[in-house]
MARKEKE-165181 format. One record per residue: residue number from 0; x, y, z of N, C-alpha, C in turn; residue in three letters. Coordinates in steps of 0.1 Angstrom, whole numbers, plus 5000, padded with zeros to 4 digits. Each point is the difference from the previous one (the first is absolute). Layout:
BEGIN
NUM/X/Y/Z/X/Y/Z/X/Y/Z/ala
...
This chain:
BEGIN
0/5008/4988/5000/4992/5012/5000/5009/5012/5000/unk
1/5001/5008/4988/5009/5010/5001/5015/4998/5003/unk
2/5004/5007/5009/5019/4997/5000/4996/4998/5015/unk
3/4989/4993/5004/4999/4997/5012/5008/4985/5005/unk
4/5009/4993/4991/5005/4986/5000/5014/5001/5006/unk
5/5005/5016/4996/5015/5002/5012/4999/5003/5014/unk
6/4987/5002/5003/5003/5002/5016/4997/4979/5011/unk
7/4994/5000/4988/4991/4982/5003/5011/4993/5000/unk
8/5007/5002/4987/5018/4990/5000/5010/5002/5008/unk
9/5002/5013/5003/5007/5006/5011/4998/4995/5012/unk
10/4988/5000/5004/5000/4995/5015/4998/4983/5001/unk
11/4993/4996/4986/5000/4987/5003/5016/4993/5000/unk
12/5007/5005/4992/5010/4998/4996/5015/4999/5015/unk
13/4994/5007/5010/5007/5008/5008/4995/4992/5014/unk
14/4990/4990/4998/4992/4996/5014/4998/4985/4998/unk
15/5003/4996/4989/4994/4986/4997/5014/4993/4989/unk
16/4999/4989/5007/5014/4993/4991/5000/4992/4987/unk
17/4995/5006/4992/4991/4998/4984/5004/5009/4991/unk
18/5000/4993/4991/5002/5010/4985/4987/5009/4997/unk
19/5002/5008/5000/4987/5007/5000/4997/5007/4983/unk
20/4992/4993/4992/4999/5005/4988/4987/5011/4995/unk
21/5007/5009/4994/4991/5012/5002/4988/4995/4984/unk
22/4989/5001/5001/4989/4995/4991/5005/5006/4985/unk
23/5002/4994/4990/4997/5005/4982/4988/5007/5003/unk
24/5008/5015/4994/4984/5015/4992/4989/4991/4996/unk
25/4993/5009/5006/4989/4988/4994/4998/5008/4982/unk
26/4994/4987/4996/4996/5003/4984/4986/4996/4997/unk
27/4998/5003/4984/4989/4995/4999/5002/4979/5000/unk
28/5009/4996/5002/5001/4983/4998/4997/5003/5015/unk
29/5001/5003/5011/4999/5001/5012/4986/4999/5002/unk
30/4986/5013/4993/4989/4996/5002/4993/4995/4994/unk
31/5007/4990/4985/4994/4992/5000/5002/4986/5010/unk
32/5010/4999/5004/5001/4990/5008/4991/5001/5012/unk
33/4999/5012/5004/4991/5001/5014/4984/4995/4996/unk
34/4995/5005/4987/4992/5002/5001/4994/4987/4992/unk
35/5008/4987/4994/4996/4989/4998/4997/4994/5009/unk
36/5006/5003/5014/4998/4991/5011/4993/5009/5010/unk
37/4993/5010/4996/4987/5003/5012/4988/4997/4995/unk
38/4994/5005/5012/4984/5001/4999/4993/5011/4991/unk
39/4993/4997/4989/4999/5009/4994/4996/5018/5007/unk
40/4995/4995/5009/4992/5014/5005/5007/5007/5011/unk
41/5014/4994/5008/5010/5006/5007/5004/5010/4995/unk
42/5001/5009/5010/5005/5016/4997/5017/5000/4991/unk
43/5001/5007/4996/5013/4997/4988/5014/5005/5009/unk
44/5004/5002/5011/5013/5001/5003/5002/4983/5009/unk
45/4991/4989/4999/5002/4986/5005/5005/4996/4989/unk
46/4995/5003/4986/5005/4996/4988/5017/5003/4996/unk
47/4999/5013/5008/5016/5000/4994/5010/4999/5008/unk
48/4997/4999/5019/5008/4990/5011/5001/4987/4999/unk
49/4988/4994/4991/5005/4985/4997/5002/4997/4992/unk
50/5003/5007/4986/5008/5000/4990/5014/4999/5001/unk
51/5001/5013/5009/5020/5005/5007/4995/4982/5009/unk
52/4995/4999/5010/5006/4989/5004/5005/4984/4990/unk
53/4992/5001/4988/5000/4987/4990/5019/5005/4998/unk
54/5002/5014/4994/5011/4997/4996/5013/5000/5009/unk
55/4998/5004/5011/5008/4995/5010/5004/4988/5002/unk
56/4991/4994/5002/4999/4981/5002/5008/4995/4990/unk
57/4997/5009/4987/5007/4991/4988/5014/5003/4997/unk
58/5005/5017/5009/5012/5000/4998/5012/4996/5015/unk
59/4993/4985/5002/5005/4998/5015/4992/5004/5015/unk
60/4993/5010/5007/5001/5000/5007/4987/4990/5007/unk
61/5004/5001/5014/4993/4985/5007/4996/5011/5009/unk
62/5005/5002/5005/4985/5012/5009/4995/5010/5000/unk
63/4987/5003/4999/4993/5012/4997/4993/5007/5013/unk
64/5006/5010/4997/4995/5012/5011/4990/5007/4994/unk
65/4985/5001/5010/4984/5005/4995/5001/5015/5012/unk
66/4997/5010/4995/4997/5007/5013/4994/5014/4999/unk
67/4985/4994/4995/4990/5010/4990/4988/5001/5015/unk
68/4994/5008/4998/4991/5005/5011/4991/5011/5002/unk
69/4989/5002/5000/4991/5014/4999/4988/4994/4994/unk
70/4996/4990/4989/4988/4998/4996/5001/4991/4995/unk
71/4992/4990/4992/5007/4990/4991/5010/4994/5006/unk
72/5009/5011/4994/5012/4997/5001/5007/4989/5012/unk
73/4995/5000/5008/5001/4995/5013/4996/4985/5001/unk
74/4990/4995/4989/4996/4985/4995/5009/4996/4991/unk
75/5011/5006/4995/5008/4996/4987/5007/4986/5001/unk
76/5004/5001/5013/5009/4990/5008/4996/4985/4997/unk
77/4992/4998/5003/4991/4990/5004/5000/4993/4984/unk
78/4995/5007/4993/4991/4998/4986/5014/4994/4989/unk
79/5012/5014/5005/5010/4995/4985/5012/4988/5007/unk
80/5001/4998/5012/5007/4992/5003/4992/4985/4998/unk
81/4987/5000/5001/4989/4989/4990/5001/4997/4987/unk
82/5000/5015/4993/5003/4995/4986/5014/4995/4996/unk
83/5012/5003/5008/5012/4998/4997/5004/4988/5007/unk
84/4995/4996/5005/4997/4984/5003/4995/4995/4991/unk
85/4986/5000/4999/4996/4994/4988/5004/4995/4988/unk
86/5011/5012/5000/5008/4998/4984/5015/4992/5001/unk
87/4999/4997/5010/5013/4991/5006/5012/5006/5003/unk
88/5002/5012/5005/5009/5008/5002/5004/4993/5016/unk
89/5018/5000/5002/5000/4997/5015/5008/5014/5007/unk
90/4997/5003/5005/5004/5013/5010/4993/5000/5009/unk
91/5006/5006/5012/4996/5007/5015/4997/5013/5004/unk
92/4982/5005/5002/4993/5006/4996/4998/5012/5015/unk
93/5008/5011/4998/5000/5007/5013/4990/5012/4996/unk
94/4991/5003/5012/4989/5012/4999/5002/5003/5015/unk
95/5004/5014/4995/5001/5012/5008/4987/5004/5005/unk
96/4989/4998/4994/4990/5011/5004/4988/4990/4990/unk
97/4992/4995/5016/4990/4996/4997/4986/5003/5005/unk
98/4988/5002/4991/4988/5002/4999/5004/5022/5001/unk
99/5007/5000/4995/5008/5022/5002/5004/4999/5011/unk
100/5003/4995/5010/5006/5000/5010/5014/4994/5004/unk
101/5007/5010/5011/5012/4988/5005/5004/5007/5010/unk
102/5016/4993/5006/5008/5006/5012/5010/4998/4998/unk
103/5006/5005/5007/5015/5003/5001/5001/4984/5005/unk
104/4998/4992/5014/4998/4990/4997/4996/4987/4991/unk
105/4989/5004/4994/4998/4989/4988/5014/5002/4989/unk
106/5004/5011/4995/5013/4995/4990/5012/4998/5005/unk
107/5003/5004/5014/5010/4991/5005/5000/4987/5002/unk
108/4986/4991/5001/4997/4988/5000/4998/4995/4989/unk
109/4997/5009/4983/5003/4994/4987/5013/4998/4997/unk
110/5010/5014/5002/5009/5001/4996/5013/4986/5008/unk
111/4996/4996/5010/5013/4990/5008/4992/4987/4991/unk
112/4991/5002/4996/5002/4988/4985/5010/4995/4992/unk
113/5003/5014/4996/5015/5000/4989/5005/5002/5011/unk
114/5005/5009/5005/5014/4999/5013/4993/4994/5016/unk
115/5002/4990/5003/4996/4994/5013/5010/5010/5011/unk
116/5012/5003/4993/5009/5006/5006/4998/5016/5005/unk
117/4990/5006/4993/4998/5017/4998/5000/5007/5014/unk
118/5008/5005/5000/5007/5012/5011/4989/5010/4998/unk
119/4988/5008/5014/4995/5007/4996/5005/5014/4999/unk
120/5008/4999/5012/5007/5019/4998/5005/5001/4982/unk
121/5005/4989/4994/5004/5002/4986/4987/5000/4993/unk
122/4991/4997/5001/4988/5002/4991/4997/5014/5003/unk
123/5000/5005/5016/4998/5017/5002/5007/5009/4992/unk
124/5013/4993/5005/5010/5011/4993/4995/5001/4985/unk
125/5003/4991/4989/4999/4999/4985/4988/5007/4997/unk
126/4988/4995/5011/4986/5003/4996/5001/5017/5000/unk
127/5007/5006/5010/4997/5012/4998/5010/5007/4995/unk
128/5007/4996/4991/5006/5005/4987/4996/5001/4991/unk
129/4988/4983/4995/4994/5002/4988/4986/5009/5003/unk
130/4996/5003/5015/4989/5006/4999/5005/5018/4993/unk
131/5012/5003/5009/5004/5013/4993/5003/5000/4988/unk
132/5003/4991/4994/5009/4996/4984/4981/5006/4992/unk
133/4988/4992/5005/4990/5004/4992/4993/5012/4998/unk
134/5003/5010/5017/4994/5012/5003/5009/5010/4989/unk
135/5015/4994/5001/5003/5009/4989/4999/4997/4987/unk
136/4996/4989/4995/5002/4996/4989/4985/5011/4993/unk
137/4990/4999/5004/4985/5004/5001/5001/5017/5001/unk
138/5011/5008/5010/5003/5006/5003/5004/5010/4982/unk
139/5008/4991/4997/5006/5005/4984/4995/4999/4990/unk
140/4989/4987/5002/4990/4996/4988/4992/5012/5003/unk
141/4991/5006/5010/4993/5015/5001/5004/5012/4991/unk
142/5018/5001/5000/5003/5010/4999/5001/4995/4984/unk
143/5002/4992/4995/5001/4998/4985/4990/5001/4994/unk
144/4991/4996/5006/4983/5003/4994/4995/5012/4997/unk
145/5010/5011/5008/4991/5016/4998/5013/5003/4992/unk
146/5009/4998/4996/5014/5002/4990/5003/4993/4987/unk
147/4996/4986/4999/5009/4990/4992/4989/5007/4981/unk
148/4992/5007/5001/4990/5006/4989/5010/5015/4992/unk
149/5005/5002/5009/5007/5015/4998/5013/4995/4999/unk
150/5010/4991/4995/5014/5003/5003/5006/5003/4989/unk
151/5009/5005/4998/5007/5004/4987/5007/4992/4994/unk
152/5005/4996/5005/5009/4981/4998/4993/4987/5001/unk
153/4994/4997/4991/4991/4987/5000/5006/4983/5008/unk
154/4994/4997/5009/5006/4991/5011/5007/5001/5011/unk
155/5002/5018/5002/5009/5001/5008/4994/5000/5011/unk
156/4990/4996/5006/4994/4994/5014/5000/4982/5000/unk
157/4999/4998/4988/4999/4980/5005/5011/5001/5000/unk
158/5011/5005/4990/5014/4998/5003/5006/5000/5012/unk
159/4994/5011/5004/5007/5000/5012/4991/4992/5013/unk
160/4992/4997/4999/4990/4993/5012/5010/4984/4996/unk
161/5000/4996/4992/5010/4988/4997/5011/5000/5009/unk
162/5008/5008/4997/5010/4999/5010/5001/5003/5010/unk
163/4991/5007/5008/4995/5004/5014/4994/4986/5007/unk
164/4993/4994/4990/4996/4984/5004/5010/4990/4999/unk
165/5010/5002/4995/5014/4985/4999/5006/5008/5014/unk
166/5004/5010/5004/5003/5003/5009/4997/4994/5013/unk
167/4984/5005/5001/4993/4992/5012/5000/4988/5001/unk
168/5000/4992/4991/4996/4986/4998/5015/4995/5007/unk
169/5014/5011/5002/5010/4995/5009/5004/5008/5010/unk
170/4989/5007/5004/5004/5005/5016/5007/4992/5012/unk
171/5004/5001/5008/5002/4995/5016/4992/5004/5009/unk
172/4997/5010/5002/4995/5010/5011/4993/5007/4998/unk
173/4988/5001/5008/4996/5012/4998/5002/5015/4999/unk
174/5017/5004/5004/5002/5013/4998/5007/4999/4988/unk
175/5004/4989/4993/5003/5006/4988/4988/4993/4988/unk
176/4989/4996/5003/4990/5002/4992/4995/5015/5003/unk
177/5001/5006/5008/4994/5015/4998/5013/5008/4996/unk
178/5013/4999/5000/5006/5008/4994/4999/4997/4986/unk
179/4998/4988/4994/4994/5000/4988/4991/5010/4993/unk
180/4991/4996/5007/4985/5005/4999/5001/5016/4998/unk
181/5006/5007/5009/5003/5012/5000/5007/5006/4988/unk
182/5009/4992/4996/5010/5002/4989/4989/5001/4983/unk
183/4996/4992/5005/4991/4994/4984/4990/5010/4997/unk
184/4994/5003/5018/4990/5013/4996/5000/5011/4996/unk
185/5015/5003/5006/5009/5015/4994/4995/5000/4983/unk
186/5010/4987/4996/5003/4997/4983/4987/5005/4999/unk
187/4989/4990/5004/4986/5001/4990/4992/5014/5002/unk
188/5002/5010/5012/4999/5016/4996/5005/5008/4994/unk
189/5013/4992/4993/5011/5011/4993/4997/4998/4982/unk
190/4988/4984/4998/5000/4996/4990/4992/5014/4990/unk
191/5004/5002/4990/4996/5011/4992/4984/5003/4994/unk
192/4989/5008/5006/4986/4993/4997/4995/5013/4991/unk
193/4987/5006/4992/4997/5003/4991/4984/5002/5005/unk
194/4997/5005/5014/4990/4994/5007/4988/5011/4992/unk
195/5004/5012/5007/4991/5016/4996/4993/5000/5013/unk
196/4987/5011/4997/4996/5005/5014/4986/4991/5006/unk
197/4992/4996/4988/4987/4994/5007/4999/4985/4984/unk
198/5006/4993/5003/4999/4990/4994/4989/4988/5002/unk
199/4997/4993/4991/4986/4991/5000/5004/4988/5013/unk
200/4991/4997/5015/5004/4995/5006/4986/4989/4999/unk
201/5003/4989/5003/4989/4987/4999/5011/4989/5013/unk
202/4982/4995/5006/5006/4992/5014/4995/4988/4992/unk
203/5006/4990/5005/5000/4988/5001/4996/4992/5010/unk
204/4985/4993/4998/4996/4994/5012/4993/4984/4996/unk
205/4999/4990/5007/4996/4988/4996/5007/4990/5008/unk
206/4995/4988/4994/5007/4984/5006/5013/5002/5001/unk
207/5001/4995/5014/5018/5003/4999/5006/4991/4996/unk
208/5003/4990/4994/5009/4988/4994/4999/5006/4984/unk
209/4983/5005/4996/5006/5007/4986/5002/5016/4998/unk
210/5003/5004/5014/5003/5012/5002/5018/4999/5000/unk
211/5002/4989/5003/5017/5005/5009/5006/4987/4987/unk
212/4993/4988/4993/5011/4996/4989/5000/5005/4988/unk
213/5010/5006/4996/4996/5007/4987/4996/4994/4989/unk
214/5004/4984/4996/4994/4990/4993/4982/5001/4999/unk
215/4995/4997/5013/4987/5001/5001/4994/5014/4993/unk
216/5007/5012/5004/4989/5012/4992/5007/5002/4990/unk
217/5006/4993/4993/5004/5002/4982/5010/5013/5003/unk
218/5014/4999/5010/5012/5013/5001/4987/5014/5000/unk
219/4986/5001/5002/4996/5013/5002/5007/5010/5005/unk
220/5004/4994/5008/5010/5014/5007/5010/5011/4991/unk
221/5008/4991/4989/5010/5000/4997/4991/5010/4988/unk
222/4987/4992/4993/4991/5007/4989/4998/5015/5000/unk
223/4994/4999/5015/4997/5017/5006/5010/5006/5002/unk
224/5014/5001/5000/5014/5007/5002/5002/5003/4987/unk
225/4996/4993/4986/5005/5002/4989/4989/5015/4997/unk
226/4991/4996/5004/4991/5016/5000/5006/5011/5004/unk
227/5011/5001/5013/5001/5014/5006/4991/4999/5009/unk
228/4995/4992/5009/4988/5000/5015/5007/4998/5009/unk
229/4998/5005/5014/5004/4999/5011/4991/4988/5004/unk
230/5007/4989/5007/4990/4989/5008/5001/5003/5010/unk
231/4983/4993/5007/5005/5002/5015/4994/4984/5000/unk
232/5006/4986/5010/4998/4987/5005/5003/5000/5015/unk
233/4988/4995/5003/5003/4999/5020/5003/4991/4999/unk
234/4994/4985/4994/5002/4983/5005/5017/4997/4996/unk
235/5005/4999/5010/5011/4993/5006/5003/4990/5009/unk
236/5008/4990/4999/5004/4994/5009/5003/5007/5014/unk
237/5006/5005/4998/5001/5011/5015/4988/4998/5007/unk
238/4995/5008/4989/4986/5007/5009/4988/4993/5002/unk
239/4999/4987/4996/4995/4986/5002/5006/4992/5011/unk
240/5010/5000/5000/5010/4990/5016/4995/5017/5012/unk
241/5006/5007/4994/5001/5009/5014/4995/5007/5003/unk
242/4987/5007/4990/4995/5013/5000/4982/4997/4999/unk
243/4996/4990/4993/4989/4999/4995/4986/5001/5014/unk
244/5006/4993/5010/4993/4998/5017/4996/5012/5000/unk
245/5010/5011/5001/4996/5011/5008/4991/5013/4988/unk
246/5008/4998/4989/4995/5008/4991/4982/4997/4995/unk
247/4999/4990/4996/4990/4993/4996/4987/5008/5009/unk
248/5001/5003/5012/4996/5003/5006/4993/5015/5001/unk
249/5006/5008/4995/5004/5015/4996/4993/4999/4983/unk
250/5004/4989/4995/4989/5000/4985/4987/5000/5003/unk
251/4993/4992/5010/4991/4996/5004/4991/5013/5008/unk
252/5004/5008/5005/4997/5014/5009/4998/5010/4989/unk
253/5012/4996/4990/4996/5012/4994/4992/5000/4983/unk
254/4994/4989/5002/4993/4995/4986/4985/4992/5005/unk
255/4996/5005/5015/4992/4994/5008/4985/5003/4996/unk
256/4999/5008/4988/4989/5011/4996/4999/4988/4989/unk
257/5011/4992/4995/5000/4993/4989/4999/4981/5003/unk
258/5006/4997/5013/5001/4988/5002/5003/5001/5013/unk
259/4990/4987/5011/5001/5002/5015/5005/4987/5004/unk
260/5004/4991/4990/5008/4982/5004/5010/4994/4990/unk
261/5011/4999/5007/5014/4994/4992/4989/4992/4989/unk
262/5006/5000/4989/4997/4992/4986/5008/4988/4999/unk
263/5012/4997/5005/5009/4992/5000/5011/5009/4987/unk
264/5013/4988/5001/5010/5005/4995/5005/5016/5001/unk
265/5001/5004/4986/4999/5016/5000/4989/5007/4998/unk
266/4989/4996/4999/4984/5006/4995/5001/5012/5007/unk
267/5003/5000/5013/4993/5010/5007/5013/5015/5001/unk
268/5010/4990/4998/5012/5012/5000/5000/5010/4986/unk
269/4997/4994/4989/4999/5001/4980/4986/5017/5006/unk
270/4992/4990/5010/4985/5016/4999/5006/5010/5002/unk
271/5008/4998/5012/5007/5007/5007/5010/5011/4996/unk
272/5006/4993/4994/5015/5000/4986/4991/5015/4989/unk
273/4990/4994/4999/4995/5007/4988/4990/5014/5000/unk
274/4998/5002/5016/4995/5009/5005/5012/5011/5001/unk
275/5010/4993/5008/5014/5010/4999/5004/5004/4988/unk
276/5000/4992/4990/5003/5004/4985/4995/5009/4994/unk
277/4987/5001/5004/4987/5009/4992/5004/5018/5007/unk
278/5002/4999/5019/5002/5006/5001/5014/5009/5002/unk
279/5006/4998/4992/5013/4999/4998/5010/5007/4987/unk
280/4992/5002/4991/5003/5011/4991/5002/4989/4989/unk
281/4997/4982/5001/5008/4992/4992/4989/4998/4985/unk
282/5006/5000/4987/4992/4998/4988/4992/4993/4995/unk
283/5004/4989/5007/4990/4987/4994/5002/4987/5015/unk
284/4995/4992/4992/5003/4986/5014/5000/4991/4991/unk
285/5008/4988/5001/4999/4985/4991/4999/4991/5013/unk
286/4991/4994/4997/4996/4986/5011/5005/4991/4994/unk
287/5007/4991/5006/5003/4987/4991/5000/4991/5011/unk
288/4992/4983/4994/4998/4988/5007/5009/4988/4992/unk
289/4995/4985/5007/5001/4990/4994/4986/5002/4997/unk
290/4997/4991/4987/4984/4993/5001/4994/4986/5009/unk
291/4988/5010/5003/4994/4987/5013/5004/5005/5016/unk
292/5006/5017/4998/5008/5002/5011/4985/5005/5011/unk
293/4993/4990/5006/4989/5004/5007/5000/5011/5009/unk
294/5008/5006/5005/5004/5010/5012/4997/5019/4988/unk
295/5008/5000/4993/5004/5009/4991/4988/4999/4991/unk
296/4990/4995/4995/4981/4995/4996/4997/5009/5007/unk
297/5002/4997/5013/4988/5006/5005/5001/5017/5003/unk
298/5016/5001/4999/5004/5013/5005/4999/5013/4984/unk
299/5002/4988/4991/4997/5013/4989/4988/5004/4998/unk
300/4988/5001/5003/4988/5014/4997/5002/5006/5012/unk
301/5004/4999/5012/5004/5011/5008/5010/5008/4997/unk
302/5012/4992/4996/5009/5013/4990/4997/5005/4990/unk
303/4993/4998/4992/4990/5006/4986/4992/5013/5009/unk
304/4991/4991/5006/4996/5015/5007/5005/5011/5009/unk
305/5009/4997/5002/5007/5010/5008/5010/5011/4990/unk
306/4999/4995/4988/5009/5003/4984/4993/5008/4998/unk
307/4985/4999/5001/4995/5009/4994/4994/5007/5010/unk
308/5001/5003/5013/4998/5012/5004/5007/5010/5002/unk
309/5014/4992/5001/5010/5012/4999/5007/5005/4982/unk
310/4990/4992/4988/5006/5001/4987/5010/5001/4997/unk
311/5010/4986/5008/5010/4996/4996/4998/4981/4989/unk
312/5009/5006/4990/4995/4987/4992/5009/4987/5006/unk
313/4994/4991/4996/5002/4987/5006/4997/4986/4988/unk
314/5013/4994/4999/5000/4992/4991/5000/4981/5007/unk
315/4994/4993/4994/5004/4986/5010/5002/4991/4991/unk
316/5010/4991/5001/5007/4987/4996/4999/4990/5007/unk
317/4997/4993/4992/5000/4981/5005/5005/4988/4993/unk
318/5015/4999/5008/5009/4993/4994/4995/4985/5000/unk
319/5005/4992/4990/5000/4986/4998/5008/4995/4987/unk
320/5005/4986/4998/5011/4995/4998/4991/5003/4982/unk
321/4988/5005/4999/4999/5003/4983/5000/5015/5001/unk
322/5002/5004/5008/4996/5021/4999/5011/4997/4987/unk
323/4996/5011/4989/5006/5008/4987/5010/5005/5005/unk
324/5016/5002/4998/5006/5010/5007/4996/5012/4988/unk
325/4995/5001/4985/4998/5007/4992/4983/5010/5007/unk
326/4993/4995/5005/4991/5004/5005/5000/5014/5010/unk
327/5011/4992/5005/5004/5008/5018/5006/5012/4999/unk
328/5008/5001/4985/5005/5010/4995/4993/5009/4993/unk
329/4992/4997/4994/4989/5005/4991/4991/5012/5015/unk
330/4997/4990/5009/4986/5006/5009/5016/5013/5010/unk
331/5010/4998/5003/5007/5010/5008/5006/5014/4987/unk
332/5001/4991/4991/5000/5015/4990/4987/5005/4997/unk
333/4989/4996/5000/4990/5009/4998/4993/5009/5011/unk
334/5011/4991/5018/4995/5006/5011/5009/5012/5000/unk
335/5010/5000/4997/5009/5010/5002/4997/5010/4988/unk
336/4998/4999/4990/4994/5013/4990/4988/5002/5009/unk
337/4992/4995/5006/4986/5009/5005/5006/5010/5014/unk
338/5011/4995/5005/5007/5010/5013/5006/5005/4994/unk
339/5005/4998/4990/5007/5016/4990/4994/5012/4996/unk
340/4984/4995/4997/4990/5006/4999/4991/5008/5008/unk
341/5003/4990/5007/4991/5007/5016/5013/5010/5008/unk
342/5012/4997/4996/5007/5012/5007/5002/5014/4991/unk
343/4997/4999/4988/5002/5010/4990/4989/5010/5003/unk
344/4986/4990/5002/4991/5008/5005/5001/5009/5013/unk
């Protein structure tokens, strides 16, 4: 999911006495594999975790780490370690987080699976390197989303987020993962941008597995930067592990005119998300899901209506393993000529 696989190899790599192999990008061979071996009517990011899991298996590895949680997602466990059975695969099937839930106890008791041996102050220590390794990683991905549209030098933010990430991936410590961090941030404020004074901004809100892999929403991200748009994306890993508890909360209070009971997943944060957006000076909003994503169903006509009280336009996608990527381009270029229009006006 994203370049979220260097902080996961890092610590596993660092706590557990195993080769630890980081998953093949996923591809389109990836969902079709996932998606020959699900249920037709499963929500489409099971299709492309047990796709990545098929080709894992096939390039060697024997144990698979599950550790999905919030909706769905939280039954994954159960279902693809069934079908990868079925298919006569032999591996040792570790889940982190069962029915959305877990503890700090339960993965200490998955984890001495693979190491019977696991030292916990060394799980502390590592753990809270890769936790800082994400806050900044998330931290830079922010800052590239309101820059990487404007630069004068074409790549010169992946370029450099590349090497900012081979770095981390060989920290020691946590004081010199933040002298990193610091270093890299300098570079990527000094990078040369083309910004101007009130530029086209559009938030990004939806399912977060096809919010945060860029596979799943067809590189959108990357589409809207070729425009000249400032993005704005809350769903992070971060803000999922550490932030979502307390925040979620503050969505809920202040969208309470619009919704008075958690939706599950991110439904209720996306209302929330999109209320800030509207009032916020931002141009447009793009929702994007899996299909079948039941939480995000229910929460789009409350974001529709809320679009239209504050006549902010609002566009929605629903990914699956046939969406057109010719389609997806077609419907954001004809969204972005109407905000060119509407700002001319």
């Amino acid at each position: 999911m994203g370049n979220y696989h260097i902080p996961v190899k890092y610590l596993f790599s660092k706590i557990l006495k195993v080769e630890v192999m980081s998953s093949p990008p996923i591809t389109s061979k990836t969902v079709e594999l996932g998606t020959k071996y699900s249920p037709d009517f499963v929500c489409t990011p099971f299709k492309y975790t047990l796709g990545t899991f098929l080709e894992c298996l096939e390039k060697g590895a024997n144990i698979l780490v599950q550790a999905g949680g919030g909706c769905r997602y939280g039954y994954y466990s159960e279902l693809q370690e069934q079908i990868l059975n079925d298919l006569g695969y032999n591996f040792e099937y570790i889940n982190l987080v069962t029915k959305g839930k877990t503890s700090i106890k339960h993965i200490i008791k998955e984890l001495k699976k693979i190491n019977p041996h696991l030292r916990q102050v060394k799980l502390f220590y590592y753990g809270l390197i890769a936790k800082q390794m994400v806050k900044y990683m998330d931290k830079i991905d922010n800052f590239i989303r309101e820059n990487i549209g404007f630069e004068v030098e074409e790549n010169s933010f992946i370029n450099l987020q590349n090497k900012m990430l081979r770095r981390f991936s060989k920290v020691k410590s946590l004081y010199q993962l933040r002298k990193i961090y610091k270093k890299y941030l300098k570079e990527f404020k000094e990078i040369k941008v083309n910004k101007g004074e009130h530029p086209l901004k559009i938030g990004i809100i939806g399912e977060l597995y096809t919010v945060m892999e860029p596979f799943a929403n067809y590189y959108l991200e990357k589409l809207l930067a070729s425009y000249n748009i400032e993005i704005k994306r809350f769903t992070n890993v971060h803000y999922l592990l550490f932030e979502k508890k307390r925040k979620v909360k503050k969505y809920l209070k202040d969208a309470k005119k619009y919704i008075k009971y958690r939706m599950g997943a991110d439904a209720s944060d996306n209302i929330g998300r999109t209320k800030y957006l509207c009032e916020n000076g931002y141009d447009g909003i793009i929702h994007i899901k899996s299909s079948f994503c039941t939480p995000e169903i229910g929460a789009m006509p409350i974001i529709n209506k809320i679009c239209n009280i504050y006549n902010v336009p609002v566009i929605f996608f629903s990914f699956d393993a046939n969406t057109s990527e010719v389609g997806i381009k077609t419907r954001i270029e004809a969204f972005y000529d109407m905000l060119e229009m509407r700002r001319g006006k």
